[in-house]
matplotlib code that plots the C-alpha trace (Angstrom):
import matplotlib.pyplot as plt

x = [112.2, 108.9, 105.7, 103.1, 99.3, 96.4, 96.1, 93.6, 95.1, 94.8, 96.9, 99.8, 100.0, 100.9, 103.8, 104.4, 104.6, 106.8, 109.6, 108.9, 109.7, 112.8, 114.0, 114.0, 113.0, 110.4, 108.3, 104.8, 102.7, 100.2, 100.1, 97.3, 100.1, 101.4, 101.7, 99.9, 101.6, 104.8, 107.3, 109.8, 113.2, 115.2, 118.3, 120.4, 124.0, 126.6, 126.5, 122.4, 121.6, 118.8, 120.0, 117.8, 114.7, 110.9, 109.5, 106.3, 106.4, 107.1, 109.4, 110.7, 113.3, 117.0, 116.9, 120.3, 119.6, 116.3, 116.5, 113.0, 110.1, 106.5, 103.7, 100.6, 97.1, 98.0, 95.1, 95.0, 96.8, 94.7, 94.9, 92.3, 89.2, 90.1, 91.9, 89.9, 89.1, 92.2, 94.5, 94.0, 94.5, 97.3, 99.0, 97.9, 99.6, 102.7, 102.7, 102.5, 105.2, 107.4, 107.2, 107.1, 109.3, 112.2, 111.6, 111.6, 114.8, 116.7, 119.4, 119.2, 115.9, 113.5, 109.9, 106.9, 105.8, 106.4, 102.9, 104.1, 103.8, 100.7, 99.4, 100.8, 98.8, 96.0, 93.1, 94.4, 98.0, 97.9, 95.6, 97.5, 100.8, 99.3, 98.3, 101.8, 103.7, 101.7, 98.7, 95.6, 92.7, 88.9, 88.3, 87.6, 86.2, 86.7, 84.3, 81.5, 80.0, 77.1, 77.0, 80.1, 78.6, 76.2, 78.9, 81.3, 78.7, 77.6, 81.6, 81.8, 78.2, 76.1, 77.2, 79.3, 80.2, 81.0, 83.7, 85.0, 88.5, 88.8, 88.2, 84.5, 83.9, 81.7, 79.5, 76.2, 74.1, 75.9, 75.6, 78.7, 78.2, 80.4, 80.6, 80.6, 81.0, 77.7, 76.0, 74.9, 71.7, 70.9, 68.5, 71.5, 73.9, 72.8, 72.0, 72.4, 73.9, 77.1, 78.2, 78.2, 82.1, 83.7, 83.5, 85.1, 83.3, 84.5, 83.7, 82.0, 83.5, 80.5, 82.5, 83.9, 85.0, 86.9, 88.8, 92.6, 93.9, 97.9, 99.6, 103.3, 105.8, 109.4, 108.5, 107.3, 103.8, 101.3, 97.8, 94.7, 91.5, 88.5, 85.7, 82.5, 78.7, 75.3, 74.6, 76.1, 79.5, 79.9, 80.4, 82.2, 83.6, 83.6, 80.2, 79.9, 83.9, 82.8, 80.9, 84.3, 86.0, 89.8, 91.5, 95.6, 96.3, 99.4, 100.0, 100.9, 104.3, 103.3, 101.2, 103.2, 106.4, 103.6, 102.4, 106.4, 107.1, 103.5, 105.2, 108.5, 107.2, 104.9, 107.5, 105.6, 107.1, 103.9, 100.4, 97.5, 96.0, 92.9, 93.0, 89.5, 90.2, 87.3, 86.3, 89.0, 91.5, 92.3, 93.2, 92.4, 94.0, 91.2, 92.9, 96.1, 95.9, 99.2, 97.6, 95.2, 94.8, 95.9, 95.4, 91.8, 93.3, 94.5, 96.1, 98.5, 98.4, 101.8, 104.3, 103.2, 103.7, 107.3, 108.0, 107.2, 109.1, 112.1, 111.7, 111.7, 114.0, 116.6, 116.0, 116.8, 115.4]
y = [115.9, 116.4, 115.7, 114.5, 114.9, 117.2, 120.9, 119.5, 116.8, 116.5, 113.1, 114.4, 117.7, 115.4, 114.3, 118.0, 119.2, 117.1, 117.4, 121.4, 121.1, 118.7, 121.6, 119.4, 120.5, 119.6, 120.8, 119.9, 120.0, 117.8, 116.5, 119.0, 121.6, 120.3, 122.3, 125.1, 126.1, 124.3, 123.8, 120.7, 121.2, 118.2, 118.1, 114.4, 114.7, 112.9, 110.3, 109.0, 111.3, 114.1, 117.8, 120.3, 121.7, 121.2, 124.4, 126.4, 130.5, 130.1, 126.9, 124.1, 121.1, 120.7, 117.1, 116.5, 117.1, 114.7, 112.2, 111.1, 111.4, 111.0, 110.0, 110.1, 111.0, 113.2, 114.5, 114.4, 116.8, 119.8, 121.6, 124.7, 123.9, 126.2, 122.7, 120.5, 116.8, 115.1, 117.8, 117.5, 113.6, 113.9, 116.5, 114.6, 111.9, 114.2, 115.1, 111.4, 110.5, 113.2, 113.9, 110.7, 109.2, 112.1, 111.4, 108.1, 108.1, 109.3, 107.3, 106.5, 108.4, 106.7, 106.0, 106.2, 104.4, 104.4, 105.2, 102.0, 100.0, 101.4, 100.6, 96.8, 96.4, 95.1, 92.7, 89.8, 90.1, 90.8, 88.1, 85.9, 87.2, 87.1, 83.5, 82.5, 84.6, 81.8, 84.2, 83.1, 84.3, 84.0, 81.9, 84.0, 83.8, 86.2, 85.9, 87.4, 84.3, 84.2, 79.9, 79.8, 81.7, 79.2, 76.7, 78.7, 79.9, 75.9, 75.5, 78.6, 77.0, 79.6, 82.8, 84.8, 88.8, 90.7, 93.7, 96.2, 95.5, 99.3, 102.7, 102.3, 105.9, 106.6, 108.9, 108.8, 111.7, 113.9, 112.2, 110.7, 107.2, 104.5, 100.8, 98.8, 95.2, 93.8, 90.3, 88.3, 86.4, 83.5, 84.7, 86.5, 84.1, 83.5, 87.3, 87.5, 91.2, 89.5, 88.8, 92.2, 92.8, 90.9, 90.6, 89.7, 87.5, 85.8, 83.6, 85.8, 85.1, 84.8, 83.8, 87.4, 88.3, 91.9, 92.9, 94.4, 97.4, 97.1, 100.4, 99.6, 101.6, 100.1, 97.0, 98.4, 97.1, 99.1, 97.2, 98.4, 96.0, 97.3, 96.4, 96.7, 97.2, 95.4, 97.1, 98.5, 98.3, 95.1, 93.7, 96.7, 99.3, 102.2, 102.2, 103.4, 104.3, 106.6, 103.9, 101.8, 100.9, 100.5, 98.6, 97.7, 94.6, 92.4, 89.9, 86.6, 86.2, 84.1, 87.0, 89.6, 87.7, 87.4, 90.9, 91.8, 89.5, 90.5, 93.9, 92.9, 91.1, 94.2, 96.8, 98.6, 100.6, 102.0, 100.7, 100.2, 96.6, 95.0, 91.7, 89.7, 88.2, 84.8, 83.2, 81.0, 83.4, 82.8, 85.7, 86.7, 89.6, 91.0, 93.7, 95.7, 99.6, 101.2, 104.0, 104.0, 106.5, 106.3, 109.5, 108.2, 106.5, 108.1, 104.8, 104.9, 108.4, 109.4, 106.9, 106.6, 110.3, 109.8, 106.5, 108.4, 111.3, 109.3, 107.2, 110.6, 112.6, 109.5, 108.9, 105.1, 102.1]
z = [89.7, 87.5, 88.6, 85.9, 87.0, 86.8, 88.3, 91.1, 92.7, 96.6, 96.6, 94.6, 97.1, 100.1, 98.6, 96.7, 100.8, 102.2, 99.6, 99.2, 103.6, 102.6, 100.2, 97.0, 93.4, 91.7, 88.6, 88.3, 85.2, 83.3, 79.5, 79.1, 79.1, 76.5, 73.6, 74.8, 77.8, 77.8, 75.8, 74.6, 73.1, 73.4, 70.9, 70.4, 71.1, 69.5, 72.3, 72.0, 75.3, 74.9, 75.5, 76.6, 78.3, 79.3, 80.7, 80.9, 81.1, 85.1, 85.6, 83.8, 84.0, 82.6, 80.5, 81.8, 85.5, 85.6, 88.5, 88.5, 87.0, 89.3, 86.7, 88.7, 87.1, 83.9, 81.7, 77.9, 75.7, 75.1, 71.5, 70.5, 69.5, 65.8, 64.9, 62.7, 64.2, 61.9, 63.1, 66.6, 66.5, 64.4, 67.1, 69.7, 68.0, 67.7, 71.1, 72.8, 70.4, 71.3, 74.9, 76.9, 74.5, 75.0, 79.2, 78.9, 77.0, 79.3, 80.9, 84.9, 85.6, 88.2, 86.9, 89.1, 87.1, 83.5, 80.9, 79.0, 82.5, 83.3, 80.4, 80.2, 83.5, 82.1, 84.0, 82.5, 82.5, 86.1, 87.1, 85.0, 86.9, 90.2, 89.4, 88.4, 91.6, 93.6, 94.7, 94.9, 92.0, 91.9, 89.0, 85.9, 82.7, 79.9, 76.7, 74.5, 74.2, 76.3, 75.6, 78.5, 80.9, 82.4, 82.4, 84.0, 86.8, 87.3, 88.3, 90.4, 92.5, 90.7, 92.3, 90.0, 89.5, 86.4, 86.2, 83.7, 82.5, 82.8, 84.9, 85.7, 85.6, 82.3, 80.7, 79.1, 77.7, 79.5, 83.0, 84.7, 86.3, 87.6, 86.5, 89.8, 90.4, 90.1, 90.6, 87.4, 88.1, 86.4, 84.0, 82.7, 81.9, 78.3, 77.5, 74.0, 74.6, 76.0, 72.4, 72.2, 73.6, 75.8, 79.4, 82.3, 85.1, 88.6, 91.0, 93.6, 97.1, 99.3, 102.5, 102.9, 105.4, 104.9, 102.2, 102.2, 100.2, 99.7, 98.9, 97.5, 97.1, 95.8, 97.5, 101.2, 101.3, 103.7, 104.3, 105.9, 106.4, 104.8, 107.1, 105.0, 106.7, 104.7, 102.0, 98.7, 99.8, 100.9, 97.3, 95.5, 98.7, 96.4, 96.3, 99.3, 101.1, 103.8, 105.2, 105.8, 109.1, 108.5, 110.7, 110.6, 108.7, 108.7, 105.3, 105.3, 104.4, 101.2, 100.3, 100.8, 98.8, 96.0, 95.8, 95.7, 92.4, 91.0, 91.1, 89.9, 87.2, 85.8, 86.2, 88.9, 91.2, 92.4, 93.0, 95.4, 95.5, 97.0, 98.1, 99.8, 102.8, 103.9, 106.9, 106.5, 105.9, 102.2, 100.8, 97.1, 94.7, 92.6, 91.5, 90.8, 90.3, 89.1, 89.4, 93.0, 95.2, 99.0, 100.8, 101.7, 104.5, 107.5, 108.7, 106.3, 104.4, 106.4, 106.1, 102.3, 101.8, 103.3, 101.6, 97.9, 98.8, 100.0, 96.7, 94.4, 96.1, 95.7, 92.5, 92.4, 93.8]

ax = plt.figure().add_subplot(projection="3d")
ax.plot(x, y, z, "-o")
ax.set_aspect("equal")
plt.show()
C-alpha cells in the first residue's frame, strides 16, 4: 500500500496506526519527495503493465505488488532552489507527468481517490451533480457580471452569500488568511470589482437550523450535527470549530441514496460533505470535499479510522 500526503499529518497517522497494529504494509511519502529523495524506475513490459520500483533511501514499493494507493493531502514537488524558474516548471512538469501517471496506470489498484478525481470535483460540477442525484441546492449564481447580481439576490428575497470555488486558505504580503463565507449586502450587488473574476453566490438559508458534515467512505456514510452558537460560526463553522456541539445524526433515506450516486457519479471514493439542515428539516448539500478532514470529531474519528483501513488493506471496493 502507499500513502500519499505530507510529513505532518495527524489525520493520516490514525489510519497509519491501525493498519501498522493489523500487521499490513504500507509506504508513506509525499510528492515533495519526489525527485529529491525518492526515486521512480518504472520499465513497460511487453504486456502494457509497468515493472519496477518507487523507493526512497529507507523503503519503497514493488509496482507489481501495489494494491492501493491512499492519496490524502500531498505537497508540491520540491526541486533546489540552484534551478532557474523555467527549469523548475518544466521538472515539475516532468515529475507530474511521470509519477501519478505510472501509479495510476497500473491495473487493479484501489484509488483513495484518484488526483484526476479530485480535481474533476469542482463547485459546479458537484452542485450540478448533487442537483441531478435529486439533492436539494441553494440556488446559485456564478458570474463576473455585477448587472446579475441584484437580480439574482431579488429572487433569493435579498439575503444571499458569496464563496470561493477553491481552498479558502490564502496569502497576502506574507500573512496567511482564510476566505470564509461571507454575507453580500446590498450595496454590493453591483460592485464593479465583481467583473473582476468570477464568483460564486447562493441563496443564504436563514432558517438554519444546524448543519451536517457526512464523512464517506466506499459508500458508508457517517453524519454528525454541527450545532453552531451566535456568532462567527453560525454562518461558516470553520470560523470558529471549537465552538461546535456535535451531536449524532441520522439521514433521510432520500439523502443518504443521493449523497451515494453524487459519489458514484464523481468517482469518489472518499470525501467529507456538509449538508444544512432548516427548521423544516430540508436538508441542503453546500459542499463536497474529496479531500476533508475527519479526525476533528470524536463521534466518528474511530469507526472512520477502521472503515479506511478495512478499505486499503482490501484493496477493492
Amino acid at each position: 500500500m502507499l500513502v500519499i500526503t505530507y510529513a505532518l499529518d495527524p489525520t493520516a497517522d490514525y489510519v497509519l496506526r491501525e493498519l501498522t497494529e493489523r500487521g499490513v504494509p504500507f509506504w508513506r511519502t509525499d510528492l515533495a519527495d519526489f525527485p529529491g529523495r525518492s526515486t521512480l524506475t518504472a520499465e513497460l513490459r511487453p504486456d502494457g503493465r509497468w515493472d519496477g520500483w518507487m523507493y526512497d533511501e529507507l523503503r519503497g514499493v514493488d509496482l507489481s505488488e501495489l494494491r492501493s494507493v491512499w492519496w490524502r493531502k500531498p505537497t508540491p514537488y520540491s526541486f533546489p532552489d540552484t534551478m532557474s524558474g523555467p527549469e523548475r516548471r518544466f521538472a515539475a512538469s516532468q515529475a507530474k507527468g511521470s509519477l501519478p501517471g505510472v501509479l495510476g496506470s497500473l491495473p487493479g489498484v484501489l484509488w483513495v481517490n484518484h488526483p484526476e478525481r479530485n480535481a474533476d470535483c469542482t463547485k459546479p460540477a458537484q452542485l450540478a451533480v448533487a442537483a441531478g442525484a435529486g439533492l436539494r441546492v441553494p440556488e446559485t449564481l456564478i458570474t463576473n457580471d455585477p448587472g446579475a447580481v441584484a437580480p439574482f439576490a431579488a429572487r433569493c428575497g435579498g439575503r444571499i452569500v458569496t464563496k470561493v470555488f477553491g481552498g479558502i486558505v490564502h496569502t497576502e504580503g506574507g500573512r496567511r488568511g482564510q476566505l470564509y463565507t461571507r454575507r453580500v449586502p446590498p450595496d454590493q450587488f453591483s460592485n464593479p470589482r465583481i467583473g473582476l473574476t468570477a464568483h460564486l453566490f447562493q441563496r443564504e438559508i436563514t432558517t438554519k437550523a444546524y448543519e451536517i458534515r457526512v464523512t464517506a467512505v466506499a459508500g458508508q456514510l457517517f453524519p454528525v450535527a454541527l450545532h453552531a452558537p451566535d456568532g462567527p460560526a453560525r454562518l461558516d463553522w470553520r470560523r470558529d470549530s471549537s465552538s461546535l456541539a456535535h451531536t449524532p445524526a441520522a439521514l433521510p433515506p432520500d439523502v443518504a441514496h443521493g449523497i451515494r450516486t453524487v459519489l458514484r457519479d464523481l468517482g469518489l471514493v472518499y470525501a467529507a460533505l456538509d449538508l444544512i439542515v432548516d427548521t423544516d428539516g430540508t436538508h441542503y448539500l453546500i459542499d463536497v470535499n474529496p479531500g476533508g478532514q475527519w479526525a476533528w470529531i470524536d463521534l466518528t474519528r474511530e469507526p472512520i479510522t477502521h472503515a479506511l483501513a478495512d478499505l486499503l488493506e482490501k484493496g477493492t471496493l
